[in-house]
C-alpha positions in Angstrom: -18.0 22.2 -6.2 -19.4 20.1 -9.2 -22.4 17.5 -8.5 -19.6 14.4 -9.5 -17.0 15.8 -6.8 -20.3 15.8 -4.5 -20.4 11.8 -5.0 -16.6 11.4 -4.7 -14.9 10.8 -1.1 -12.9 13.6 0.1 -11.5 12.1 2.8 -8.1 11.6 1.6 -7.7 15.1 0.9 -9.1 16.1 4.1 -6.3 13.6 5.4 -3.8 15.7 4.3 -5.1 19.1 4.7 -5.4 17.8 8.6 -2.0 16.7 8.7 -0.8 20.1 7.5 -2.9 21.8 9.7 -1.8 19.6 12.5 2.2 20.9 11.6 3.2 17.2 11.0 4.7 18.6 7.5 4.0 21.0 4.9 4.5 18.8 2.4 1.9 16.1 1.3 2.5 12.6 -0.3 -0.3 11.0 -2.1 0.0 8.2 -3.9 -2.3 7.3 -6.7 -2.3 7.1 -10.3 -5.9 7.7 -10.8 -6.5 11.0 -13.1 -10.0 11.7 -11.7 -8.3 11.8 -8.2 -5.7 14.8 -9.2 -9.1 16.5 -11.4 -10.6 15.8 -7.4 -7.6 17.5 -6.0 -7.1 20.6 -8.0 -11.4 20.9 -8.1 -11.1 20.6 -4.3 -8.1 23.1 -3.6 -10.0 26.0 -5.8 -13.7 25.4 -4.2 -12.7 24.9 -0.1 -12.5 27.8 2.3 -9.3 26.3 3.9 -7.6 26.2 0.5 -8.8 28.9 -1.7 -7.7 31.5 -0.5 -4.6 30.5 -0.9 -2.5 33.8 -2.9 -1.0 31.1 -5.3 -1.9 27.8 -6.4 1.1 26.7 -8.6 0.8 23.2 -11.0 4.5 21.7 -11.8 3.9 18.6 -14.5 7.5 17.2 -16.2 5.9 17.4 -19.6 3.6 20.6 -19.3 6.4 22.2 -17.3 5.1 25.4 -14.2 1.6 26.5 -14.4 -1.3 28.3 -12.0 -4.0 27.1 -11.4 -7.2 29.0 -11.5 -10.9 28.7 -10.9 -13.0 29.4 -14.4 -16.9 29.7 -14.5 -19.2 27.5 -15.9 -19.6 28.1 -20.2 -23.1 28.5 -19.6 -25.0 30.0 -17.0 -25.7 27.7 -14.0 -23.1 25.7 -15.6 -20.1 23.7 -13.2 -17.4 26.2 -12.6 -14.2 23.9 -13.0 -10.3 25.3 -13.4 -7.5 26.1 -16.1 -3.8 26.0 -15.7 -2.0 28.7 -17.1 1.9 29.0 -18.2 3.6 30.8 -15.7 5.1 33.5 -16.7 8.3 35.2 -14.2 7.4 38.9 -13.5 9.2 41.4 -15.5 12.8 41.4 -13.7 13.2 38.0 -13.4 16.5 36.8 -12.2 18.1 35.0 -15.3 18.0 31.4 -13.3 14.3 31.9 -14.2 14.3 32.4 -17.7 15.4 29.6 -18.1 12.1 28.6 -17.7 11.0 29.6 -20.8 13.7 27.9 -22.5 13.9 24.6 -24.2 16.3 22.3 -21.7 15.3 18.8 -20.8 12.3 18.5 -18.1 14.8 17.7 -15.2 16.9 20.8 -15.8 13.4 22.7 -15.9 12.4 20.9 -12.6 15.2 22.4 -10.7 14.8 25.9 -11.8 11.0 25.2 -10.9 12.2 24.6 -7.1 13.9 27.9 -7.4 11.4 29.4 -8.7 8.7 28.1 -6.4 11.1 28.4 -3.6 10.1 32.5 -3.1 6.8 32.3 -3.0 6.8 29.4 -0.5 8.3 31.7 1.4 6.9 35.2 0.9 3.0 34.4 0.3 0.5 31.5 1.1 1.4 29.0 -1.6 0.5 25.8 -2.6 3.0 23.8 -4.6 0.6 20.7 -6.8 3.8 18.6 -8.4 2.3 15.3 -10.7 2.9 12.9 -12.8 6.7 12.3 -10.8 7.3 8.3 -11.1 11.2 8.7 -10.5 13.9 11.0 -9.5 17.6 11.8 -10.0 18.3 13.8 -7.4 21.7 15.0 -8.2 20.1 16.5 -11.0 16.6 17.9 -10.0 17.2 18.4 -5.9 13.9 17.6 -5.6 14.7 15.4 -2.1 16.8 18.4 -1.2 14.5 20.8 -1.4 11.5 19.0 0.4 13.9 18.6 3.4 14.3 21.9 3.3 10.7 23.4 3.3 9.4 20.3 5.9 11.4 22.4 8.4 11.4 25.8 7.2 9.8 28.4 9.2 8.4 30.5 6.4 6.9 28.3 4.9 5.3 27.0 7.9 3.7 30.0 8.9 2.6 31.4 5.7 -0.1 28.7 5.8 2.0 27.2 2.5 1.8 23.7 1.2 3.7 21.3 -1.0 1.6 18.6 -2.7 3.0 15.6 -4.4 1.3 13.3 -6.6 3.1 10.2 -7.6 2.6 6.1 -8.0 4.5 5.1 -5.5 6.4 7.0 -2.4 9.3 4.8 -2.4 10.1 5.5 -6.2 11.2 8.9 -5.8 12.0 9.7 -2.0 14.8 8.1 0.2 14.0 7.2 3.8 15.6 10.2 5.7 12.9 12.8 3.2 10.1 10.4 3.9 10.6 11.0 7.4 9.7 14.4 6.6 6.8 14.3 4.4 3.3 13.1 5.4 2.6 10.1 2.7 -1.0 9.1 2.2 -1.9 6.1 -0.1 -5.3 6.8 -1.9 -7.9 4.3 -2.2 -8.3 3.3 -5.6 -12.3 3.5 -5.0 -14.9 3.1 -2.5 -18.4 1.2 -3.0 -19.9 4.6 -2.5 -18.3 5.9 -4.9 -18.1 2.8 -7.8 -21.7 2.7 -7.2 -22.2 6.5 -7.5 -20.5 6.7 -10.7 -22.2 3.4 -11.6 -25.8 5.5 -11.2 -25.0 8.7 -12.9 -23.6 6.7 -16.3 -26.1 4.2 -16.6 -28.8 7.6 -15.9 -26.3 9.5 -18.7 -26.4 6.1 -20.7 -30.1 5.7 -20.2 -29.9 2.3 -18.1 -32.7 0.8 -16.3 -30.8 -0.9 -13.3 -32.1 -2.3 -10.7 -30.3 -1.3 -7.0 -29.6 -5.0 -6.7 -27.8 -4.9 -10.2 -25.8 -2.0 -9.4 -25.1 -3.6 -6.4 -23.5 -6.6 -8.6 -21.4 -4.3 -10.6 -19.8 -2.4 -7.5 -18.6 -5.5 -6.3 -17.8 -6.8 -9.4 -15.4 -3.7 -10.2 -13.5 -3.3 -6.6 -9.9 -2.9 -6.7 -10.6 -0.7 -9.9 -9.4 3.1 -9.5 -12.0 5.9 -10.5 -10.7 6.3 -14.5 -10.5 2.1 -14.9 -14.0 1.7 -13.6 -15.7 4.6 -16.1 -13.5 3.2 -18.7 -14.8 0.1 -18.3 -18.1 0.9 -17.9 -18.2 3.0 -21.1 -16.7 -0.5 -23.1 -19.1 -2.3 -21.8 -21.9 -0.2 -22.9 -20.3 0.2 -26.7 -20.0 -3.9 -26.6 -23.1 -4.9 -25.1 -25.3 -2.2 -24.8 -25.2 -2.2 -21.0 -23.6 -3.2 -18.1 -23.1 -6.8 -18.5 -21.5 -8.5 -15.9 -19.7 -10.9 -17.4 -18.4 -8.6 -19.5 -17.6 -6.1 -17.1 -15.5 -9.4 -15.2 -13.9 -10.2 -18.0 -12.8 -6.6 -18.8 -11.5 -5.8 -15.0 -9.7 -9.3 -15.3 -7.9 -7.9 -18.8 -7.3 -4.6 -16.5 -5.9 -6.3 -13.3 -3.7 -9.0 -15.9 -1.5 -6.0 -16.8 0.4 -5.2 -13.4 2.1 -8.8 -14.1 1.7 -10.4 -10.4 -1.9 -10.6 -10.2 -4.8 -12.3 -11.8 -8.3 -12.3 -11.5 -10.7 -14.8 -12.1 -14.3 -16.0 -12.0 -14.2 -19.7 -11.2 -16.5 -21.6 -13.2 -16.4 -25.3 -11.1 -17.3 -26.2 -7.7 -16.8 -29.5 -5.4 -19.2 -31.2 -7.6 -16.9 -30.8 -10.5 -14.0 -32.4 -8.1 -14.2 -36.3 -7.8 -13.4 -38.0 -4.6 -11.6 -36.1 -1.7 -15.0 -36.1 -0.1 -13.1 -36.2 3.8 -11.1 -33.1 2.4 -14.5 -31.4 0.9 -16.4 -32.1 4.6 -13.6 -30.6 6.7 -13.2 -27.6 4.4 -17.1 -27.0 4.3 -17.5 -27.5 8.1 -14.7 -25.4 9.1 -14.4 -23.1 6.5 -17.2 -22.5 4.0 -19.4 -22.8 6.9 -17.9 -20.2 8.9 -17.5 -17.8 6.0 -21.1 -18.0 5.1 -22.2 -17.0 8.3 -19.9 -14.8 9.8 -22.3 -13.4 12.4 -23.1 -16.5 14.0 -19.4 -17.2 14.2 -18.9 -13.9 15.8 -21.1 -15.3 18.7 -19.2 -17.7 19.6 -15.8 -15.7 19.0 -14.9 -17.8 16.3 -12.6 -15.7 14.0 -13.2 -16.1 10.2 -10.2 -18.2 8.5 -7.6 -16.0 6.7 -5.1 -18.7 5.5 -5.3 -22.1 4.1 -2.2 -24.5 3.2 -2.8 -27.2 0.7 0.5 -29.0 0.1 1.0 -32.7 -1.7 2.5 -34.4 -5.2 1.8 -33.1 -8.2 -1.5 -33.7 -9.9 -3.5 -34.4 -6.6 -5.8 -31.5 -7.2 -4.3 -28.6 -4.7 -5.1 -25.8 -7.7 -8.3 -27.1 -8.7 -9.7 -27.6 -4.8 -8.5 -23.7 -4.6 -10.7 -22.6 -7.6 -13.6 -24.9 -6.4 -13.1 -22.9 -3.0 -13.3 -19.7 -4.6 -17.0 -21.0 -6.2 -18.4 -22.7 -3.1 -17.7 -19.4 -1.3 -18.9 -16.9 -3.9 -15.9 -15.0 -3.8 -13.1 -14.3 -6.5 -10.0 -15.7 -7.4 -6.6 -13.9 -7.7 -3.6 -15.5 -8.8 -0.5 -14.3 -7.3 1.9 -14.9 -9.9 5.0 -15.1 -7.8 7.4 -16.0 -10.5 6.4 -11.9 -11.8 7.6 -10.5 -8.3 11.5 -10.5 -8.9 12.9 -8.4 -11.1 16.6 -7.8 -11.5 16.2 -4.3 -10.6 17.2 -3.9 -7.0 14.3 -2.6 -4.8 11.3 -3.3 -7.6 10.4 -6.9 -6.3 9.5 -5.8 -3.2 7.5 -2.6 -5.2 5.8 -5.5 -7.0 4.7 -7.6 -3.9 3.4 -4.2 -2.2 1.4 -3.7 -5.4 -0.4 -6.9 -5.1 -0.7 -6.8 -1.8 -2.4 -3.5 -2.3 -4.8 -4.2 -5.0 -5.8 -7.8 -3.1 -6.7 -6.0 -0.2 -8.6 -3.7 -2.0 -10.7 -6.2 -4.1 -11.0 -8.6 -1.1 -13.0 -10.5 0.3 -11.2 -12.6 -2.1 -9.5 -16.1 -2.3 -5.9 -15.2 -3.0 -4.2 -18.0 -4.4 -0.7 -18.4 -4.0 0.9 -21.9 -5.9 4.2 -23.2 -5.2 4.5 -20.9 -1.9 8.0 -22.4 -1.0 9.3 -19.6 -3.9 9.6 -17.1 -0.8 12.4 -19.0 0.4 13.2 -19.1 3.9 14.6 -16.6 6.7 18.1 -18.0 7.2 19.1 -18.6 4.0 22.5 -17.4 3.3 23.2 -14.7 1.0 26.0 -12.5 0.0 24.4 -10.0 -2.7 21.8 -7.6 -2.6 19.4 -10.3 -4.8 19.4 -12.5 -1.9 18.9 -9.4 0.7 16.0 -8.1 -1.8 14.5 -11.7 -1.8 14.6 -11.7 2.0 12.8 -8.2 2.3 9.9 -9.5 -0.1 9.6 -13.0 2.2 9.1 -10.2 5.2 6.9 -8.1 3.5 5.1 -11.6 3.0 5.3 -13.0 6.1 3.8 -9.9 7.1 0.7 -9.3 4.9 0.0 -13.4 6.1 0.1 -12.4 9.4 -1.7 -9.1 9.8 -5.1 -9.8 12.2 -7.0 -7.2 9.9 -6.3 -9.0 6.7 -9.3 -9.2 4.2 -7.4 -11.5 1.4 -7.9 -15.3 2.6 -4.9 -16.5 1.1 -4.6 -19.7 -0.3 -0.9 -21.6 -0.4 0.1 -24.5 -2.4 3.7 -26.7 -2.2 4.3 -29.7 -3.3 7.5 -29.9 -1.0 6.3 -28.5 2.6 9.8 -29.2 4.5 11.3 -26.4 1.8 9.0 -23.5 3.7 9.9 -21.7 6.7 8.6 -22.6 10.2 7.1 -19.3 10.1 5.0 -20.3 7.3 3.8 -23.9 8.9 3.3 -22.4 12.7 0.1 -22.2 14.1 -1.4 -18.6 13.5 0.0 -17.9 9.9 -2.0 -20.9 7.7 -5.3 -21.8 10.3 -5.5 -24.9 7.9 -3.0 -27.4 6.9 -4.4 -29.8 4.7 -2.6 -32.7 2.8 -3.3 -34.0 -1.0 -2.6 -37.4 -1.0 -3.3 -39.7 -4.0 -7.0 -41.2 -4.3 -8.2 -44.6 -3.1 -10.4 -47.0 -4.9 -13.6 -45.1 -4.9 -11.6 -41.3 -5.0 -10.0 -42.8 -8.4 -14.3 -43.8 -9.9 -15.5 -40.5 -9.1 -12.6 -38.8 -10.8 -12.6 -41.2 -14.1 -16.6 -40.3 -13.8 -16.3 -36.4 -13.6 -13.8 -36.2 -16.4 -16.3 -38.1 -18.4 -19.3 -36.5 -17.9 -20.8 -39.0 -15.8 -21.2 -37.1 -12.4 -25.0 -35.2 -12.2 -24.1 -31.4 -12.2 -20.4 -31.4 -13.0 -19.9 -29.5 -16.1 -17.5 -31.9 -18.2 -19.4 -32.7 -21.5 -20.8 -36.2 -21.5 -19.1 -38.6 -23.8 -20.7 -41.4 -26.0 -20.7 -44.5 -24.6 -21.0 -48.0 -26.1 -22.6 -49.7 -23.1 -25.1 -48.3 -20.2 -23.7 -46.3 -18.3 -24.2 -48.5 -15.2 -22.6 -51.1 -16.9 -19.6 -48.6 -17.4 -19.4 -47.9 -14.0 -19.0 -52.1 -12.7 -16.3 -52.3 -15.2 -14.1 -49.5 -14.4 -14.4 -50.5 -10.7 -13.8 -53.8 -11.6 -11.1 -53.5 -14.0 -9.6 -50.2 -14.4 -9.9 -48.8 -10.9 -7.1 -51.7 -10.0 -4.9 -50.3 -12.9 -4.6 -47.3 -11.8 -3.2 -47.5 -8.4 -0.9 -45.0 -7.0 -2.6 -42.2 -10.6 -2.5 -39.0 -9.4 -6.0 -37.2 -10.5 -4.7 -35.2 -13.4 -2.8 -39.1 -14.6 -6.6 -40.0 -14.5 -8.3 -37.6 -16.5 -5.1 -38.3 -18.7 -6.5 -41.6 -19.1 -9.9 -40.5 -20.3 -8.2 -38.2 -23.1 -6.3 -41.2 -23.9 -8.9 -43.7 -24.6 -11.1 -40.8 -26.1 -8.3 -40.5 -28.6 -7.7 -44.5 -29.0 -11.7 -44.8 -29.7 -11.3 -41.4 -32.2 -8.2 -43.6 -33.5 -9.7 -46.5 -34.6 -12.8 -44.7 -36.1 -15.0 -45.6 -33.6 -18.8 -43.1 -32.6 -18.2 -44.2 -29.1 -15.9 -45.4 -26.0 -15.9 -48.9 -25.8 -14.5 -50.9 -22.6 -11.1 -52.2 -24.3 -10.3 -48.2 -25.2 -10.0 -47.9 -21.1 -7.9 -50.7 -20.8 -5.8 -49.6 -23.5 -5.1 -46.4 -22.0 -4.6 -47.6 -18.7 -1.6 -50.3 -19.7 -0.1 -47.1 -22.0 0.8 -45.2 -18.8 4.6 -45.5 -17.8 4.8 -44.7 -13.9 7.8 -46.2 -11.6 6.0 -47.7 -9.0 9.1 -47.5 -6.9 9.4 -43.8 -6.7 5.8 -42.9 -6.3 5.9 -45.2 -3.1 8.9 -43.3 -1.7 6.6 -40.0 -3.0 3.2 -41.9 -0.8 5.4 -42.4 2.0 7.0 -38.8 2.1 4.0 -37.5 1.8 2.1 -39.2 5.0 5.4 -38.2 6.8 4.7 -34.9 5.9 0.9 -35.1 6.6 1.6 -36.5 9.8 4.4 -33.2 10.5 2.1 -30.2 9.7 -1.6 -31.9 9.6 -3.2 -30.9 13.8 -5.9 -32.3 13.1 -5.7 -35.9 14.4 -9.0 -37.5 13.4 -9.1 -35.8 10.4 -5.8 -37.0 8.8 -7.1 -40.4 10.6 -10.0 -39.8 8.5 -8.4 -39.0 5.2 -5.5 -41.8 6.0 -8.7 -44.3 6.0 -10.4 -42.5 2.7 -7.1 -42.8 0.7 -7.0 -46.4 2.2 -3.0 -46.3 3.7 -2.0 -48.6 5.9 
């Protein structure tokens, strides 16, 4: 065994050799698409006493067609011995079914005769069967479903010892229910921290790195969720682009990474609360009861006080739901995936609910992380009708949903948004899914300041840039309460930073180095709202508040904040 596969966890090999040894199955599901685990797997097989003494280790790949794999010896003395796969080549007397392995015929055709092939010495020595790089199947041309089926339960291969190994993306692509009954499936960690922060040692040592423990530390975290062959990729480009491990760079380079499987997104929130103006009732509950508890999860253990796993924010548009999520995310020191849940459904029947089992998957995996779900109502409800298999698929990925939301083990603290809570299910709104249901109503007076204030510049520590002003800024402050605050009542938060960008542009306009008090009014009279409709909107929305909010003297509290009667 090399000195890498020394720092490399073996236990989901070991997983499957126990299974087979326990008689669950012969054959063996793992499902990764990690290179370095198969190089693991086939460096594993050659160099353990339970596996190499195997009489034949066979290698079946779609492109490279059968091989065997061997054991070599190191090029150089003292060197790592490591292994080869050799073309097979049928013993002289072949039947004529195998010759057609060494014929050109499309891979499928080849991957039946390979079962054939195979099949004999399954049978007649102590075998073990390694078949890759399989992402679909058509059974009525391969068998391949067939002939598992038939080898789970055959008592040959049982007690010769032999063993069928299948390394693929995803079970569910290329076995049907009844064969998965037979075979023993094991999903593989992408990687452990062990193991990112092994690899992370012996290529900043090979890369001639000074890091600091505490550094490395940063970088394991940083790159969780990432399989073995993404995190030494992405180590190497950050070395060729920066010389070293940056961590920003190494973010921003796992975000680009995690952005391609379409349904999730990862970020590195740049603002906090202080960046958010007003909502001060909402920002005291959420760090009381949440932040608070997160930060010091020990403490809350005492007092049995579980740590919160789900959060609902639901309200109009514009009141800040997204924004408090990202803010969350910072206050917390944790990241912040997207679920993009308009990416989950696909027209292909069965791949939307592959696609939310991938997320779900990878969150967990790069969690303790704020998962951030917008417009949750897209899951639909339970007892929708439907007549086609869309609307069955779209109620298998709401279970699969409701599921992940409710699982006590759950690392993911997911975050959901709606802006129309009586569209979810029950099941979503009842106590135990979301442990917080908080409402985004519009601001009141002082809500509406802090906001026109952030947005520009005005609020110590927020990061908005701070725009030239014509009068002191204290001076600034008295007239917008006095004269724009009444202006805007009923502006969402994002119709108010609207209005600074509009009188920014109105003083750019007319030519003007800085914002003078008639460019606020000028924005604020340009704003077209029906006041008529966002009072029916204020009024559903405290009906709604009232529905889901159980927290009485909180919502009495925030009812008081944005001053409703």
């Amino acid at each position: 065994m090399t000195a890498e596969a020394a720092g490399l966890d073996t236990r989901w090999i070991e997983d499957g050799l126990l299974k087979r040894k326990s008689m669950y199955s012969p054959i063996v599901c793992y499902e990764t698409t990690d290179p370095k685990r198969l190089y693991q797997l086939k460096e594993y097989l050659l160099s353990r006493p339970e596996t190499k003494g195997a009489d034949y280790v066979f290698v079946y790949d779609q492109w490279e067609g059968l091989g065997k794999l061997t054991a070599t010896s190191g090029a150089t003395p003292g060197a790592p011995a490591g292994f080869t796969v050799e073309p097979y080549k049928r013993p002289v007397g072949s039947s004529a079914l195998a010759q057609k392995l060494g014929e050109e015929a499309s891979a499928l055709v080849a991957f039946k005769a390979v079962l054939k092939e195979v099949d004999g010495y399954l049978k007649k020595w102590r075998t073990i069967l390694i078949v890759q790089n399989i992402s679909d199947n058509r059974e009525a041309e391969t068998g391949f479903q067939s002939a598992l089926r038939a080898w789970a339960i055959d008592p040959a291969i049982i007690n010769k010892g032999s063993m069928v190994i299948v390394m693929t993306s995803d079970a569910n692509r290329i076995l049907d229910d009844f064969t998965k009954e037979l075979v023993v499936i094991i999903s593989v960690d992408p990687s452990s921290a062990a193991e990112r922060e092994y690899i992370i040692r012996r290529d900043a040592h090979e890369l001639e790195l000074n890091l600091t423990e505490p550094q490395v530390l940063e970088v394991s975290v940083a790159t969780a969720g990432l399989n073995l062959h993404q995190l030494e990729s992405l180590l190497l480009e950050s070395y060729h682009r920066t010389h070293g491990f940056d961590l920003p760079t190494v973010k921003q380079l796992k975000s680009e990474l995690v952005k391609r499987s379409g349904v999730l997104e990862v970020r590195d929130p740049q603002t906090g609360f202080v960046d958010i103006g007003g909502y001060e009732v909402i920002k005291d509950f959420v760090r009381k009861y949440i932040i608070n508890v997160l930060r010091e999860p020990d403490r809350a253990g005492r007092f049995g006080l579980p740590l919160p796993k789900g959060i609902l924010f639901f309200g109009p548009p514009g009141t800040g739901k997204s924004l408090f999520a990202n803010a969350l995310a910072r206050e917390i020191n944790l990241p912040f995936i997207n679920l993009v849940t308009e990416n989950i459904y696909s027209k292909w029947l069965g791949e939307s609910g592959q696609n939310l089992r991938n997320a779900i998957r990878l969150a967990e995996k790069m969690s303790p992380a704020i998962v951030f779900v917008d417009e949750i109502d897209r899951f639909g409800k339970r007892g929708e009708a439907t007549s086609d298999s869309a609307g069955e698929e779209t109620k298998r990925v709401f279970s699969q949903f409701l599921e992940w939301l409710g699982k006590p083990d759950r690392e993911a603290i997911i975050v959901g948004t709606t802006n129309v809570p009586e569209h979810l299910d029950e099941a979503f709104t009842r106590t135990g899914r979301f442990d917080y249901k908080i409402p985004f109503l519009y601001p009141g007076e002082q809500a509406r300041l802090d906001i026109l204030l952030v947005h520009l510049g005005m609020k110590d520590g927020a990061q908005k840039t701070r725009v030239p002003l014509a009068i002191p800024e204290a001076e600034l402050v008295d007239f917008l309460r006095r004269e724009v605050v009444p202006l805007t009542s009923e502006f969402s938060g994002a119709e108010l930073e609207e209005l600074v960008t509009r009188a920014k542009r109105v003083a750019f306009d007319r030519g003007g180095r800085f914002i003078e008090t008639g460019d606020f009014i000028k924005a604020a009279k340009s704003f077209r709202i029906d006041r008529g409709q966002r009072r029916e909107t204020i009024d559903n929305c405290l009906e709604q508040a009232r529905r889901f909010t159980d927290d009485q003297t909180f919502l009495d509290s925030l009812e008081q904040e944005m001053e409703v009667d």
